[in-house]
LOMAR-528699 format. One record per residue (C-alpha): residue number from 1; residue in three letters; x, y, z. Coordinates in steps of 0.05 Angstrom, whole numbers, plus 32768, in hexadecimal, padded with zeros to 4 digits. Each point is the difference from the previous one (the first is absolute). Layout:
<pts>
NUM,ala,X,Y,Z
...
</pts>
This chain:
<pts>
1,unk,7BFC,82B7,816E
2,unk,8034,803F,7FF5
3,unk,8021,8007,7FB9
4,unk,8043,7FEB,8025
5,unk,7FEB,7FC8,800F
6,unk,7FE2,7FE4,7FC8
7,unk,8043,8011,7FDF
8,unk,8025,7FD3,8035
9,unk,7FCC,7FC5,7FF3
10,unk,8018,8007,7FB6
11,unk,803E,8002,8009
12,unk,8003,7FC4,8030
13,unk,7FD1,7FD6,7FCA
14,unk,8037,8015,7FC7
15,unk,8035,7FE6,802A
16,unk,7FE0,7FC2,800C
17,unk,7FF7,7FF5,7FBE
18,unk,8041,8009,7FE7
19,unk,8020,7FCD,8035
20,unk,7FC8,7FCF,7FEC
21,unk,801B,800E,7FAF
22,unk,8047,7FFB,801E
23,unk,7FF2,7FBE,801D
24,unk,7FDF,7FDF,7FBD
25,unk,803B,8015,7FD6
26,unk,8033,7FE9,8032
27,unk,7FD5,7FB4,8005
28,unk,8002,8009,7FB0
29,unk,8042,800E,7FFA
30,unk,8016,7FCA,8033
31,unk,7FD4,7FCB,7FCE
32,unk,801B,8015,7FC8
33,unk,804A,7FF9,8016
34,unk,7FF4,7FB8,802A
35,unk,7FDB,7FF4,7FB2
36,unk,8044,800D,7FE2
37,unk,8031,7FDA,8031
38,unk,7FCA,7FBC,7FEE
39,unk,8004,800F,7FBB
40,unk,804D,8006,7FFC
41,unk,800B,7FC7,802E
42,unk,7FD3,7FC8,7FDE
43,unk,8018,801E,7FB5
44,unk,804D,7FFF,8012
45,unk,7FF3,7FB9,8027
46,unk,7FF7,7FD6,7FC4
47,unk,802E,8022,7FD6
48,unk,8044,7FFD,801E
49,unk,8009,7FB9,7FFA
50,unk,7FDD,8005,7FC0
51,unk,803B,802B,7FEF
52,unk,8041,7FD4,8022
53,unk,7FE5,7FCE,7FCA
54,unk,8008,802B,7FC1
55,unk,8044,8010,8018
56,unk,800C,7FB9,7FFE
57,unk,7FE0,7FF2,7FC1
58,unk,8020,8043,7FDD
59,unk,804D,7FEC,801F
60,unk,7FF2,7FB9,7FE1
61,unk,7FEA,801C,7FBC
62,unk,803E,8023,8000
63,unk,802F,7FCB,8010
64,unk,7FDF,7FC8,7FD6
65,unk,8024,7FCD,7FCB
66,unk,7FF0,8011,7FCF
67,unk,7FE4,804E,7FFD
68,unk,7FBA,8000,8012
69,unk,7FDE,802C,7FC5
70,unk,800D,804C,8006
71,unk,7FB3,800A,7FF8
72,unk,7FF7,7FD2,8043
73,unk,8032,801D,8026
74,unk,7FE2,8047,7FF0
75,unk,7FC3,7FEE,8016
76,unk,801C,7FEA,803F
77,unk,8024,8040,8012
78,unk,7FB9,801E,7FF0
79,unk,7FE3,7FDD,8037
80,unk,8030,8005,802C
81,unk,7FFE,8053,7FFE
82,unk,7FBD,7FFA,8002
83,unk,7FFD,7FD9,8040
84,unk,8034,8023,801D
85,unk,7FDB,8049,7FF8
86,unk,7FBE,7FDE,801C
87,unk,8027,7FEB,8042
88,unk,8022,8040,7FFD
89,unk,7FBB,802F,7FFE
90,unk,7FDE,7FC7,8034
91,unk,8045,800D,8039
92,unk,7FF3,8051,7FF1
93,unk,7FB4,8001,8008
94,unk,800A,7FD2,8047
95,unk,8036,8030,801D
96,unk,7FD3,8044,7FEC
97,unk,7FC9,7FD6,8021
98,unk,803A,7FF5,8041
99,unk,8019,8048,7FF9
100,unk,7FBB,8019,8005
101,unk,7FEA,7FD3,803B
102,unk,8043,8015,802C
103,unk,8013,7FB9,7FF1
104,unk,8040,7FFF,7FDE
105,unk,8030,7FDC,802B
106,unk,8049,8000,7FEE
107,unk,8039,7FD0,800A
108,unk,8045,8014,8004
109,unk,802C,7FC7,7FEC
110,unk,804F,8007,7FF7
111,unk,801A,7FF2,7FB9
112,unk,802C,800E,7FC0
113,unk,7FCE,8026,7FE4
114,unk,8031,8005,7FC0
115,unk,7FEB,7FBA,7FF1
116,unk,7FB9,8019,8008
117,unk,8007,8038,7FCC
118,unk,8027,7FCA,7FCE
119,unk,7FC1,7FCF,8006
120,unk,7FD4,8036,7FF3
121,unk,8025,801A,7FC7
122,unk,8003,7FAF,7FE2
123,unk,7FB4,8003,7FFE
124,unk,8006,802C,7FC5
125,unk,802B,7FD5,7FD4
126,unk,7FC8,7FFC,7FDB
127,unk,7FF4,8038,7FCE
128,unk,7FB4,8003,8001
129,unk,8006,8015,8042
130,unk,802F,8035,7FFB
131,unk,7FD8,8026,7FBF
132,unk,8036,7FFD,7FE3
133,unk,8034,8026,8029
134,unk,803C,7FE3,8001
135,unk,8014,8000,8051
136,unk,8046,801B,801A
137,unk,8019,7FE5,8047
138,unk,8034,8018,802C
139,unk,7FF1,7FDB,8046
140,unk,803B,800B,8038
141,unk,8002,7FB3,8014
142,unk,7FF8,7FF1,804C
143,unk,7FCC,803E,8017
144,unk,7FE9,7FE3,803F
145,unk,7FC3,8014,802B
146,unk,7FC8,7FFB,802B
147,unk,7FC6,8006,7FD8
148,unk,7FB7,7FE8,7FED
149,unk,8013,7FCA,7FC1
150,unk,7FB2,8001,7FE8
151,unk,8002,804C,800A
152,unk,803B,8013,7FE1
153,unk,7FF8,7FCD,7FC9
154,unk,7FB9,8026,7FEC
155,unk,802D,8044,7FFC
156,unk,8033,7FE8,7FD3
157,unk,7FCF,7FDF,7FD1
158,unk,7FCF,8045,8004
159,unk,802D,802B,7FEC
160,unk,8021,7FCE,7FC3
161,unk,7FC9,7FEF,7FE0
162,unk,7FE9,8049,8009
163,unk,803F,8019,7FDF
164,unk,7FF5,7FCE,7FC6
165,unk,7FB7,8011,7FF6
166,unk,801C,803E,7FF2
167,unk,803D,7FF8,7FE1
168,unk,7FED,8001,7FC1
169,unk,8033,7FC5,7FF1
170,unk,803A,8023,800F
171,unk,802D,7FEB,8036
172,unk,7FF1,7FF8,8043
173,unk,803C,800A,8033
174,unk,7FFA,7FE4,8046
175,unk,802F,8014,8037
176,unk,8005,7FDC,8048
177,unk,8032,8012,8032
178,unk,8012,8009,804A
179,unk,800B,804A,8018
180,unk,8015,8004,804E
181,unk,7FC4,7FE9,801E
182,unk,7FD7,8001,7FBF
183,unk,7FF0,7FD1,7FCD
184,unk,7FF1,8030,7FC1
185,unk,7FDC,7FE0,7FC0
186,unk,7FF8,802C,7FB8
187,unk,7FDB,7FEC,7FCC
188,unk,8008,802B,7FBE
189,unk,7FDC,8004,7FC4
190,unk,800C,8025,7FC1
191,unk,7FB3,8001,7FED
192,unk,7FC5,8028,7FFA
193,unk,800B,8024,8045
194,unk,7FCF,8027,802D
195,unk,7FEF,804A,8004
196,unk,7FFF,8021,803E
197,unk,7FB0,7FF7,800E
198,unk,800F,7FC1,7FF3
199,unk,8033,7FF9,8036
200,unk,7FDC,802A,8035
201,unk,7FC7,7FC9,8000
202,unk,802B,7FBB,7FF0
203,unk,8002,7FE6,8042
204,unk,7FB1,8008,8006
205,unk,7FD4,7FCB,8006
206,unk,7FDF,7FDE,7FB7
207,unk,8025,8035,7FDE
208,unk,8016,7FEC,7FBB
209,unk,801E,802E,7FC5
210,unk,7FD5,8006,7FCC
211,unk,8034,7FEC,7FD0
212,unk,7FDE,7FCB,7FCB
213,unk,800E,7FCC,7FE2
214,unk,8038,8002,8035
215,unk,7FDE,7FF9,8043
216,unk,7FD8,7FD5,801C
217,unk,7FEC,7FE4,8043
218,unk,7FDA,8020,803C
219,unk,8032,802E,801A
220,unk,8013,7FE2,8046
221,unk,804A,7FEE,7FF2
222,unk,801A,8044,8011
223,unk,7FCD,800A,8031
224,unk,8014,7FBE,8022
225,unk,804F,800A,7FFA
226,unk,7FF8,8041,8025
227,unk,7FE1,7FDE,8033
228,unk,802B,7FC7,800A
229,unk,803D,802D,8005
230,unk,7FE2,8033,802F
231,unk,7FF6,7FBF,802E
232,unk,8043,7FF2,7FFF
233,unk,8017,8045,800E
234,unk,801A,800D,7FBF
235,unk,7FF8,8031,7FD1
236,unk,7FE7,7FFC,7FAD
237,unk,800E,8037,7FD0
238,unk,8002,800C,7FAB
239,unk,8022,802C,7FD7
240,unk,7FD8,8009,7FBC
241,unk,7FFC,801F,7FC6
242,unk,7FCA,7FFF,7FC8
243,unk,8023,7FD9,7FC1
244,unk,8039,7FF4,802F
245,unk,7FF4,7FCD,802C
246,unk,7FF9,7FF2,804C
247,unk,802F,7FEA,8039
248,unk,7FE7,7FE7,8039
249,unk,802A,7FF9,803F
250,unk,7FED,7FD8,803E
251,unk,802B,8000,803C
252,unk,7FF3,7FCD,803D
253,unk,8022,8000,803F
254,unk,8029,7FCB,8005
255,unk,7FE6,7FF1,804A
256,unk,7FBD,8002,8022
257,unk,7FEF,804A,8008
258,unk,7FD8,7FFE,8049
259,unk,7FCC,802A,8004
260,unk,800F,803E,8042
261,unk,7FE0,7FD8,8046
262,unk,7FCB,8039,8024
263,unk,800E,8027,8027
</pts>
């Protein structure tokens, strides 16, 4: 047998090899997210209702004759946060797990996405959940479009409670508007900001500043906002400075953005 080709029978085994290593990590990668998408599903399950009822129980508290103790009613606003950011992590860690698979499906539903934004914004009456940060609205009533609720929903809440994770409990400012065929939402902070390596990587997957006692989380937020909005056919981008805050932009068309039929 020549030199040459021993060399090929080597190189042939090699290849062989590395599309049988290829194969085991896609099959382990493919359990690992079909792992994830259970996991999320049967934690998130039991906890939504779970959740409707502490509203319930927290709007009651609020409203009862007489005051229920302060002490009580703290504790229930403790749960309730905590519940919330449990459903919260569970809906993130099922759409990677979609996002991953190919699977995320959106659904483009007309509607005054102004009310939307104002709902959103309610959810933060409560000051635990803001950190603090006092929040400042300006929302151009009657922005209507054709959008994904669930989708757009996840981007507005991303990028507030991002802002007042790092806020630094100063105010937060959030902007929503209509621009021709646009719909353009700015969230500012006045907080801790972000340096520019910090920027260049913020849209990356389990990325998280290492900004303590002030982070927190697993990182996917960003990750998943930039997603969302690039399946829309919008576009996401932040203006920072360290010690000066952050302001992030999203714009959304208004309308379905079709993707070019081949040729």
């Amino acid at each position: 047998m020549s030199p040459h080709t021993s060399v090929q029978e080597e190189g042939s085994d090699a290849l062989i090899s590395l599309q049988s290593e290829i194969a085991r990590l896609k099959t382990a990668l493919q359990a690992r997210d079909d792992f994830i998408a259970i996991a999320a599903h049967e934690l998130r399950n039991p906890m939504t209702p779970l959740l409707g009822i502490c509203h319930l129980a927290l709007n009651a508290a609020r409203k009862a004759e007489p005051p229920v103790p302060p002490a009580l009613l703290s504790l229930l606003e403790r749960m309730n946060v905590s519940i919330q950011e449990f459903v919260d992590r569970a809906t993130r860690l099922l759409d990677l797990s979609r996002i991953n698979a190919g699977k995320l499906q959106l659904c483009s539903v007309e509607a005054d996405f102004s009310a939307t934004v104002g709902t959103i914004a309610a959810k933060y009456e409560n000051a635990s959940l803001r950190k603090g940060s006092p929040l400042e609205l300006h929302i151009e009533p009657g922005v209507r479009a054709c959008l994904d609720p669930l989708a757009f929903t996840q981007i507005v809440e991303n990028v507030l409670s991002n802002a007042f994770k790092f806020g630094n409990g100063k105010t937060v400012r959030l902007r929503f508007a209509q621009a021709d065929e646009w719909v353009t939402l700015s969230i500012e902070d006045f907080g801790i900001g972000m340096s520019a390596e910090q920027q260049r990587h913020l849209f990356g997957r389990f990325v998280q500043a290492e900004l303590p006692p002030l982070g927190g989380g697993i990182g996917i937020g960003l990750w998943l906002t930039g997603r969302l909005v690039a399946a829309m056919k919008g576009r996401v981008t932040v203006v920072s400075r360290a010690g000066q805050g952050a302001t992030f932009t999203v714009q959304l068309p208004r309308r379905p953005v079709l993707d070019p039929s081949p040729e």
